[in-house]
C-alpha positions in Angstrom: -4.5 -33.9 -4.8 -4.7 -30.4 -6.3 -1.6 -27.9 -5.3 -2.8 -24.9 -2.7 -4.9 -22.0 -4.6 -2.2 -19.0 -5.3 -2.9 -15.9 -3.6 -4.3 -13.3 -6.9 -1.5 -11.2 -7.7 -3.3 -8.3 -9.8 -3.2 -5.7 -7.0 1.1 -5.0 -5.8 1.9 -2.6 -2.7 4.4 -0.1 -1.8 3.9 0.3 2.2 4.9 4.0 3.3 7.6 4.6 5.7 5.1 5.0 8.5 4.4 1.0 8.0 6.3 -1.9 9.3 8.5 -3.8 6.8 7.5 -7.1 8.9 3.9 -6.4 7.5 5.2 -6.2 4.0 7.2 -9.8 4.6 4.1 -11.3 6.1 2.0 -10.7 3.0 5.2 -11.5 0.9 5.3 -15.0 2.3 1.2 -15.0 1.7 2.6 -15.3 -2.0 1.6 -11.1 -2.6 3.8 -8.9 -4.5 4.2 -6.1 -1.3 7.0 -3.6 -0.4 8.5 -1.4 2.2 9.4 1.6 1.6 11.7 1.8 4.8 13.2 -1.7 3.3 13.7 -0.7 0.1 17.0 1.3 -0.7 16.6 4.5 -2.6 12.3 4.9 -0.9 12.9 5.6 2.3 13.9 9.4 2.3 11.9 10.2 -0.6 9.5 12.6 0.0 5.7 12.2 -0.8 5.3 12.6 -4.2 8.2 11.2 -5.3 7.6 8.4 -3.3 3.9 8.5 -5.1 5.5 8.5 -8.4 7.9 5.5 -7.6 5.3 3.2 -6.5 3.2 4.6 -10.0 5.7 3.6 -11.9 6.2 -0.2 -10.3 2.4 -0.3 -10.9 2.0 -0.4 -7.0 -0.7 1.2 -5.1 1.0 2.9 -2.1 -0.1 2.1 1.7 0.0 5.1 3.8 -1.7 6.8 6.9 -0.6 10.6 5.5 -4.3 11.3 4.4 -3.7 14.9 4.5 -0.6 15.4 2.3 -1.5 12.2 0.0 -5.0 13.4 -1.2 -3.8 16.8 -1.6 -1.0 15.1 -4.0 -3.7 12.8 -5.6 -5.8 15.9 -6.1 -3.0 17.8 -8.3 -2.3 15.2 -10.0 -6.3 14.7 -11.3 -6.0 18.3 -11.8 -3.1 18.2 -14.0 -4.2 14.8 -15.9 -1.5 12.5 -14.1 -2.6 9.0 -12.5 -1.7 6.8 -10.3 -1.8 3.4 -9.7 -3.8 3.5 -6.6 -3.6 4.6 -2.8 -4.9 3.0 0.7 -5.3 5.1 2.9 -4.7 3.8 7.1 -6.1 5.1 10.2 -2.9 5.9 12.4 -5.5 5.0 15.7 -6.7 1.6 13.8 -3.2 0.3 13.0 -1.3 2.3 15.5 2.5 1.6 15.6 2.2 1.5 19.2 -0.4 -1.1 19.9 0.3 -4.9 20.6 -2.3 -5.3 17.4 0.3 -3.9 15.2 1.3 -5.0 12.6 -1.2 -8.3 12.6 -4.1 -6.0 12.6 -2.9 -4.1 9.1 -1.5 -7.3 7.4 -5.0 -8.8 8.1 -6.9 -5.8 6.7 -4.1 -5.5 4.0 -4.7 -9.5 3.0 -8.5 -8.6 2.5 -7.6 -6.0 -0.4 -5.4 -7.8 -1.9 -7.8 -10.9 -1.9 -10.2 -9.0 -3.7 -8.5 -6.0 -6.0 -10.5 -3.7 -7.8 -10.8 -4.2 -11.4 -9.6 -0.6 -12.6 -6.6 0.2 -10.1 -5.9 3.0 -11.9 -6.6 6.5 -9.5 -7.7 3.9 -7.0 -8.4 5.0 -3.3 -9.7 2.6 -0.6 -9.6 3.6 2.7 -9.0 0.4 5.9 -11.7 0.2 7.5 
């Protein structure tokens, strides 16, 4: 009998603060390469770009609901020639912190990404439906 087919592991995640660590270990213990940042000593109370940065430099597309401050980072950086290695962008009514759905609903919509990674994760950006 063959062994269980791994998980790919091309696409890695850095989950913002505004995401659940719990969602991170779920995926984790799918066999994905995913962080928290509010898990992760020395993320947490960085602020956005820097926290942008970090996750560019661990080759990991951050996960993050702050559409308005992250595209206006993304932005700048295009304009200055920087890249990053990706961004997915959350709907803070979809996955709502709040809701009884949470965090299932974002680890399920997070498992279909990561199932099927772009090619080119460079300047990636993939909005949750």
């Amino acid at each position: 009998m063959a062994p269980p087919a791994r998980p790919p592991r091309g696409l890695r995640l850095l989950l913002d603060t505004h995401h659940s660590p719990a969602a991170a270990a779920a995926l984790r213990a799918d066999g994905y390469d995913v962080l928290a940042a509010a898990a992760e000593p020395g993320l947490g109370p960085l602020d956005d770009e820097d926290l942008l940065a970090a996750a560019t430099r661990d080759g990991r597309a951050l996960v993050t609901e702050n559409a308005k401050d992250f595209d206006r980072i993304v932005r700048a950086w295009a304009g200055r020639g920087e890249h990053h290695a990706g961004v997915v962008f959350t709907s803070p009514r979809r996955y709502h912190r709040g809701s009884a759905a949470y965090p299932a609903n974002l680890i399920a919509a997070l498992r279909v990404v990561l199932a099927k990674p772009p090619a080119d994760q460079s300047d990636w950006i993939h909005w949750l439906p």
